[in-house]
C-alpha positions in Angstrom: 57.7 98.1 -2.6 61.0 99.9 -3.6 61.7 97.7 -6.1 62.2 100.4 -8.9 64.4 102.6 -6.9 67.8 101.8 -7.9 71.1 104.1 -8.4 70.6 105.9 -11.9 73.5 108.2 -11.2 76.8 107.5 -13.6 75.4 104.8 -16.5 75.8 105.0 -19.9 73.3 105.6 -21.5 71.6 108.2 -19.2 68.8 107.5 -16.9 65.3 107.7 -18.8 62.4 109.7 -17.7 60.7 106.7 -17.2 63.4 105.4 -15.1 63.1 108.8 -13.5 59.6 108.6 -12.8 59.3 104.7 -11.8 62.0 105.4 -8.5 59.4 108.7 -7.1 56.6 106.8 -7.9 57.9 104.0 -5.4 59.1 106.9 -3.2 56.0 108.6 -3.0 54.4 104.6 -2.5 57.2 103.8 0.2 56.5 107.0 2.3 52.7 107.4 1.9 52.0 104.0 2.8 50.4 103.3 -0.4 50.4 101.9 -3.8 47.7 103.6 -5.1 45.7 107.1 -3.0 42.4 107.2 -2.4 40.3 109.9 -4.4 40.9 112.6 -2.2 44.6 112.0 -2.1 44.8 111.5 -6.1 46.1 115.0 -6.9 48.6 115.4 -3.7 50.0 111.7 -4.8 50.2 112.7 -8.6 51.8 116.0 -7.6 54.4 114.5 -5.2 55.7 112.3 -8.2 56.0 114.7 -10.6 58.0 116.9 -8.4 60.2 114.1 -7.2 60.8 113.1 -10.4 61.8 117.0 -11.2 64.2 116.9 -8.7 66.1 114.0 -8.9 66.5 114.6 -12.9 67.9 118.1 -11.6 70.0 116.2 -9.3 71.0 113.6 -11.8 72.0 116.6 -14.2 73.9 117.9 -11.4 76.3 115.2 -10.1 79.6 115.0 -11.8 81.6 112.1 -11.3 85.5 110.9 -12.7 84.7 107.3 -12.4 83.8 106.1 -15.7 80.2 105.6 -16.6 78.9 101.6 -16.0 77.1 100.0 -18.7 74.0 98.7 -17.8 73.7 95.6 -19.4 76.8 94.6 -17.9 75.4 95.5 -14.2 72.2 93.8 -14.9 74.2 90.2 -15.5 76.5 91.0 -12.7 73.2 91.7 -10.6 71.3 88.4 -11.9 74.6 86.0 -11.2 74.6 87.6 -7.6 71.0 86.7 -7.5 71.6 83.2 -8.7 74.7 82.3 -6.4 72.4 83.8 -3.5 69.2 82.2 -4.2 70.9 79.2 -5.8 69.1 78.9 -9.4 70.8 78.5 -12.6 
C-alpha cells in the first residue's frame, strides 16, 4: 500500500508535486485503512491529502543538506539491480 512513499529529500531534479501528492495520498491510504473513503469520508480524505502534501513540500523546502544531491535515474538502476539479485530475474 505504501508503495509511492519513498525519500524525495536531496535528488536532483527536485521532487514534483505529483511525487508530492502520490506519498500523502498513500499516507492518508496507509493510516485510514483505505484506498478509496466512502461518500461521507470523501471531503475529510481529500482534505488530509492536500494538507499532507502542503506540508511535506514545506518540509522538503526546508531541509538543507551538504551531501550532494543523487540523480534519480542512477538510484532507480541501483534500486532495480537490488531487486533483481534479490528476486533473482535478469
Amino acid at each position: 500500500m505504501c508503495r509511492n512513499i519513498r525519500t524525495l529529500h536531496n535528488f536532483e531534479p527536485h521532487a514534483t508535486n505529483a511525487e508530492v501528492e502520490a506519498a500523502a495520498l498513500q499516507y492518508v491510504r496507509k493510516i485510514s485503512g483505505s484506498t478509496k473513503p466512502s461518500k461521507a469520508n470523501e471531503e475529510a480524505f481529500a482534505e488530509a491529502v492536500h494538507e499532507i502534501a502542503h506540508i511535506t513540500q514545506h518540509l522538503l523546502d526546508s531541509l538543507v543538506s551538504n551531501a550532494p544531491a543523487k540523480n534519480r535515474d542512477e538510484e532507480a538502476a541501483k534500486a532495480k539491480a537490488r531487486s533483481a539479485v534479490r528476486f533473482g530475474t535478469a
